[in-house]
VEXKELO-319415 format. One record per atom (N, C-alpha, C, O, CB): residue in one letter; x, y, z. Coordinates in steps of 0.2 Angstrom, whole numbers, plus 5000, padded with zeros to 4 digits. Each point is the difference from the previous one (the first is absolute). Glycine has a CB too. Example, Ala and Ser with C-alpha at 12.3 -4.5 7.8 and 13.67 -1.06 7.14 Angstrom:
VEXKELO-319415
a506649725039
a499650065000
a500450065000
a500549995003
a498649955003
s500750114990
s500450065001
s499650055003
s500350065001
s500349914989
***
This chain:
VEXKELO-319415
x568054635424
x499349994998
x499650075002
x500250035005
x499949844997
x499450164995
x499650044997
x499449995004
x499649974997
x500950014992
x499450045018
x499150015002
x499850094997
x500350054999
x499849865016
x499450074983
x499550075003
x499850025003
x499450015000
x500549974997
x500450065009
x499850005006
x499350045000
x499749995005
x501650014999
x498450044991
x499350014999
x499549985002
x499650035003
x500950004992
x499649915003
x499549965002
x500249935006
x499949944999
x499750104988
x500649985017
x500249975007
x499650035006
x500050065001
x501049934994
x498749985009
x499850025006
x500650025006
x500649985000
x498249944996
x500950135010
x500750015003
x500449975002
x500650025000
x499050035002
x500349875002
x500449965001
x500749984995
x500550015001
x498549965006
x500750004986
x500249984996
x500450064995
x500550004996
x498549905006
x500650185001
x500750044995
x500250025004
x500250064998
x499549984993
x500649955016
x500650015004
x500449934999
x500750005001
x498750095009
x500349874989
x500749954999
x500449994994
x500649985000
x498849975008
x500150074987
x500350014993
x500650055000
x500549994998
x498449984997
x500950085009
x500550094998
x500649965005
x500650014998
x498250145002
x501249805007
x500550005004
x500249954995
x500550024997
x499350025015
x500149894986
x500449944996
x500350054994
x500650004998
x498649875006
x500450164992
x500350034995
x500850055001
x500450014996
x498249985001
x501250035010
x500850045004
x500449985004
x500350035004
x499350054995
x500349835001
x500549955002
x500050025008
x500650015003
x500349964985
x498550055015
x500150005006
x499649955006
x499449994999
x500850134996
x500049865008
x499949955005
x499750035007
x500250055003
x500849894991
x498350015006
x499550025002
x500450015009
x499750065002
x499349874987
x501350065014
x500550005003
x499950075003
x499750035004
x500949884990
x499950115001
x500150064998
x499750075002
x500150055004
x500249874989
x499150055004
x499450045002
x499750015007
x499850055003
x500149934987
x500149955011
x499950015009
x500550025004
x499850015006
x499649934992
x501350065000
x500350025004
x500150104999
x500250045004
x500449824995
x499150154997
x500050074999
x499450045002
x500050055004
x500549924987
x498949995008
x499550055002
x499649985007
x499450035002
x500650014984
x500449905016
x500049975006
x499149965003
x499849995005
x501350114996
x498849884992
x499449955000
x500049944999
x500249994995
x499350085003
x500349885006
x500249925001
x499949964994
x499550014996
x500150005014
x500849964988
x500049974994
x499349954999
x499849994995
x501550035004
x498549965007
x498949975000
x499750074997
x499549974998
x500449955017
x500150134983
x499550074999
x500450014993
x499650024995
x500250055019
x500949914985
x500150034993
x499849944997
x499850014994
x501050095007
x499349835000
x499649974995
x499149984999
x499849994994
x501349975006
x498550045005
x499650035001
x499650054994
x499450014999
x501249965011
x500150074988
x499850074998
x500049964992
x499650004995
x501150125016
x499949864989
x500049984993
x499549924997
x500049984994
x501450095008
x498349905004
x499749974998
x499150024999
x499649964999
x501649975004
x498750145000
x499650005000
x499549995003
x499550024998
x501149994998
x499549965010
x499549975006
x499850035003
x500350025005
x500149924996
x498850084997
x499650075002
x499949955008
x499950035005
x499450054981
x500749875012
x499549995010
x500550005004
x499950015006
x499149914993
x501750065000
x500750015005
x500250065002
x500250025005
x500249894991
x499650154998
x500250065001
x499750045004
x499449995001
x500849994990
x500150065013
x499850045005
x499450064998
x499750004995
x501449975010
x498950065000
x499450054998
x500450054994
x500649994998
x498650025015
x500250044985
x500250044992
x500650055003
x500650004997
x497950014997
x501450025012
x500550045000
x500649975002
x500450045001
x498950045000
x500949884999
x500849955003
x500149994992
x500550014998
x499249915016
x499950064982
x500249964994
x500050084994
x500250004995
x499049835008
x500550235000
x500250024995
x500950055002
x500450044997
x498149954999
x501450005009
x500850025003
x500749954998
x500650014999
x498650045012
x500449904989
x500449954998
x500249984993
x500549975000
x499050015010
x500150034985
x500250024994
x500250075000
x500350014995
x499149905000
x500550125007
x500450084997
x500649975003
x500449984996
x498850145004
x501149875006
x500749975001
x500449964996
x500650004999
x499150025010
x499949934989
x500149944995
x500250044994
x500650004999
x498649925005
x500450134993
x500250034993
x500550045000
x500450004996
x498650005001
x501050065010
x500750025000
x500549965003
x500550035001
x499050074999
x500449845001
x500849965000
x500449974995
x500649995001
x499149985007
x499750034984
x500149974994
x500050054997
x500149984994
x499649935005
x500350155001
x500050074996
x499349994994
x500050014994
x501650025007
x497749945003
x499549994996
x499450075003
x500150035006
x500349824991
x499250164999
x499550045002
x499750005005
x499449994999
x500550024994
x500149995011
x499549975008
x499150044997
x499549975001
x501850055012
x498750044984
x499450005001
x499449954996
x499549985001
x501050145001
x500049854990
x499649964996
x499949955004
x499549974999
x500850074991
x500149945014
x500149935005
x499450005004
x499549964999
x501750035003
x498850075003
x499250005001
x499550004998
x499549985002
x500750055003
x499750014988
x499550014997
x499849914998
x499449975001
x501050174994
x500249845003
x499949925000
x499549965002
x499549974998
x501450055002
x499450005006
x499949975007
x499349995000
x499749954999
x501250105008
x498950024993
x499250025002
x499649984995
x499549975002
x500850125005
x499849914988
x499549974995
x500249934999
x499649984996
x500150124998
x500849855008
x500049935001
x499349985009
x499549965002
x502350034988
x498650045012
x499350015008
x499449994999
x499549975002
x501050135003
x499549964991
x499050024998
x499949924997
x499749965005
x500150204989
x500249815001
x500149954995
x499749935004
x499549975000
x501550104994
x499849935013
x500149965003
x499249995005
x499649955000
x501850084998
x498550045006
x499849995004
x498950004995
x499549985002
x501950095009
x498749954984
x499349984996
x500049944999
x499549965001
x500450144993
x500749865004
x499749935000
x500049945006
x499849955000
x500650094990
x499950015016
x499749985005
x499249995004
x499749965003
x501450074996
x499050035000
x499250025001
x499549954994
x499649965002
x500750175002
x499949874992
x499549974995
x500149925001
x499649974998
x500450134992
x500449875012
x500049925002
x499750015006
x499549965000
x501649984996
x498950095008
x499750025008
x499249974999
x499749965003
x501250164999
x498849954993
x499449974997
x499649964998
x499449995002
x500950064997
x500349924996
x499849944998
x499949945006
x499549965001
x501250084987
x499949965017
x499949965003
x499549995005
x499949945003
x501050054994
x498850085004
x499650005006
x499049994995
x499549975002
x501650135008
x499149944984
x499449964998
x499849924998
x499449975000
x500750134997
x500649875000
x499849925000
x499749955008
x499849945000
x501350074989
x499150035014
x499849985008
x499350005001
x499849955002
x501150105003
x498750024993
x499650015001
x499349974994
x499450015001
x501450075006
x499549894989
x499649984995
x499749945002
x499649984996
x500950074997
***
């Protein structure tokens, strides 16, 4: 099967590039020695479980060089699924503190 990894956010194009090279998520933690709670996490994308920015961006560059994937596009990823994340946090934030106040 055929992804586009182009249009994948960081979690979702690290797991494509490893299932696509039959490697077991395992694997990966046994390599670059991060808990398998952080590397799915990683791949599911869970901005409020994830640790701070610099752990998670250390943590995908190890991730990408355990799958022979780019670590830097991983972060680049990363960081514009973050921004995204963290604007639409803020903006329910808003919302919720203005329906209070009405």
């Amino acid at each position: 099967m055929f992804v586009n990894k182009n249009s994948l956010s960081f979690g979702r194009y690290l797991k494509a590039i490893r299932l696509e090279k039959g490697i077991d998520l395992k694997d990966v933690s046994k390599e670059t020695k991060i808990g398998m709670d952080y590397l799915l996490m990683i791949e599911k994308e869970d901005h409020d479980l994830l640790p701070a920015e610099v752990f998670v961006k250390g943590f995908l560059r190890a991730y990408s060089k355990a799958i022979a994937a780019d670590g830097d596009e991983a972060v680049k990823r990363y960081l514009s699924s973050r921004r995204v994340f963290q604007e639409a946090a803020g903006f329910d934030a808003d919302l919720i503190c203005c329906q209070w106040t009405v």
